[in-house]
C-alpha positions in Angstrom: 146.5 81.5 217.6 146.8 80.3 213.8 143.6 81.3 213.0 144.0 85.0 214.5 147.7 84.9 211.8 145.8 83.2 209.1 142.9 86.4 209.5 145.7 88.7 209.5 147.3 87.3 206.5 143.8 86.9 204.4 143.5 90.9 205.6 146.5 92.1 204.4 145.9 90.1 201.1 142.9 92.0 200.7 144.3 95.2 201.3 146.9 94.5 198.6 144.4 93.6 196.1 142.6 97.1 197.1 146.3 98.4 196.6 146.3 97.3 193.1 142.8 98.3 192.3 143.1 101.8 193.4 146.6 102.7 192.0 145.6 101.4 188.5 142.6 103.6 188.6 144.4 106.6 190.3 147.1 106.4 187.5 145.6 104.8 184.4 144.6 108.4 183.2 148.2 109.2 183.3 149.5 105.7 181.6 150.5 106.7 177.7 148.4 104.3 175.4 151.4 102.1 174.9 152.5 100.2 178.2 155.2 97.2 179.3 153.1 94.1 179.6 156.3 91.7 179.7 159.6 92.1 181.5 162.5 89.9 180.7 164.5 88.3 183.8 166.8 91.6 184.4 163.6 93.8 184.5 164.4 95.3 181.4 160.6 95.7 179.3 160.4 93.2 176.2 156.6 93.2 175.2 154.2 96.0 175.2 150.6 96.7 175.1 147.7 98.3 175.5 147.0 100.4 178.9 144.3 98.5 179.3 146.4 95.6 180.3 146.7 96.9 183.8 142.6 96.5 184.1 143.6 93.0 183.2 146.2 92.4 185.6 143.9 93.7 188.3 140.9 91.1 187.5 143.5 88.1 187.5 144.6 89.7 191.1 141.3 89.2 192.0 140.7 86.1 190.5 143.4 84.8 192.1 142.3 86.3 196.0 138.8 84.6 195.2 140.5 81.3 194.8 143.1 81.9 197.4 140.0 82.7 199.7 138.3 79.9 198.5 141.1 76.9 199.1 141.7 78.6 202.5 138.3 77.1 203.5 138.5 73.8 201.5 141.1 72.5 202.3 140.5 69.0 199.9 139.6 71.1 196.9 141.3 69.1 193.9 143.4 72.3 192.7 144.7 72.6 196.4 148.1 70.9 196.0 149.2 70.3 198.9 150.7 67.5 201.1 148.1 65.3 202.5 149.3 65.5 206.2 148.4 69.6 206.0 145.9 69.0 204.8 144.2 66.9 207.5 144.4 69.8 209.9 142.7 72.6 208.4 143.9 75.4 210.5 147.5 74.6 209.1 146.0 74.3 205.6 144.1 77.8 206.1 147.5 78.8 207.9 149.4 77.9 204.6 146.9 79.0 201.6 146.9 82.3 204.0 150.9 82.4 203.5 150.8 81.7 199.9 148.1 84.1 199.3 149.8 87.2 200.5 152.8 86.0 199.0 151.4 86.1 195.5 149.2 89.3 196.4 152.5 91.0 197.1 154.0 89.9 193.8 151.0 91.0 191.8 150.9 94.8 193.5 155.0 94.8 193.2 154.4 94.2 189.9 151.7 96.4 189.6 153.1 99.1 190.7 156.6 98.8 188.8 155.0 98.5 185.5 152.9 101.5 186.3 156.5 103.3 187.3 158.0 101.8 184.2 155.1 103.0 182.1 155.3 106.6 183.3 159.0 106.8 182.6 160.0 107.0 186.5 162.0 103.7 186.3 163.5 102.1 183.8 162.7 98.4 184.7 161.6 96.2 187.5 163.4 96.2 190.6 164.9 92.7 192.3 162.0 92.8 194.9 160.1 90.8 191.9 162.9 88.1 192.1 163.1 88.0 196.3 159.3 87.9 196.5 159.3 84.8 194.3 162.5 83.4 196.3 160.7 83.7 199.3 157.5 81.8 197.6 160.4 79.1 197.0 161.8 79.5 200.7 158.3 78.8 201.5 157.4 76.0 199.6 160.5 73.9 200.6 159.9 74.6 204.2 156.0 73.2 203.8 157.7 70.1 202.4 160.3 69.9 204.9 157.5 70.2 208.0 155.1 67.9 205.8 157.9 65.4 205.8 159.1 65.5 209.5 155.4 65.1 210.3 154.9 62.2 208.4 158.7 60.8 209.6 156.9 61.6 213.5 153.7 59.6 212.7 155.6 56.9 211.8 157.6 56.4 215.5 
């Protein structure tokens, strides 16, 4: 069962990174040769750059899946950080890095896709789905702990 929800997960993270790949291409000829690169915490544009930025935004996207893909099946990679006790049973660590990994896919193709908006003069700033997405990474992460903990509080009895 975790492994068919951890499949899903890794799919949909893929189909987000394909998201971000294919709307920067569809839209870079449109982009004006100044763009947003840097939003401040209201969404409001602060730094600016090159278009070419977006090509750069899209390769750390895919960096990042690569890894993401990578600590999914290693769960006792070094840069894998975290608690021990998930670790130990690697459909929950796939089950987590799978969480996490869409998670951060969604925040790269939301912000992906604002900036292009932003860029084309459609919006004027990001939206608060930036902020949710990274309270629900937060949400997330304090639940791991909280299981982590009332497993290792269970092992203990």
């Amino acid at each position: 069962m975790l492994k068919n929800v951890s499949f899903f997960l890794k799919l949909s993270s893929f189909f987000l990174l394909v998201f971000i790949w294919v709307y920067t291409m569809i839209t870079y000829g449109k982009l004006p040769e100044t763009v947003p690169i840097h939003f401040s915490l209201d969404g409001t544009a602060d730094g600016f750059g090159s278009k070419n930025t977006n090509w750069f935004l899209a390769g750390i996207s895919s960096a990042i899946f690569i890894l993401m893909m990578y600590l999914s099946q290693n769960p006792n990679a070094p840069v894998l950080n975290i608690p021990e006790n998930l670790k130990k049973d690697p459909a929950i660590s796939e089950f987590v890095v799978s969480i996490l990994s869409v998670l951060i896919m969604f925040l790269f193709a939301n912000i992906n896709y604002e900036s292009i908006q932003v860029s084309l003069g459609k919006v004027e700033g990001l939206s608060h789905i930036t902020n949710y997405i990274l309270g629900v990474m937060l949400l997330f992460i304090i639940s791991m702990m909280i299981y982590s903990w009332r497993l290792t509080k269970k092992s203990k009895i």
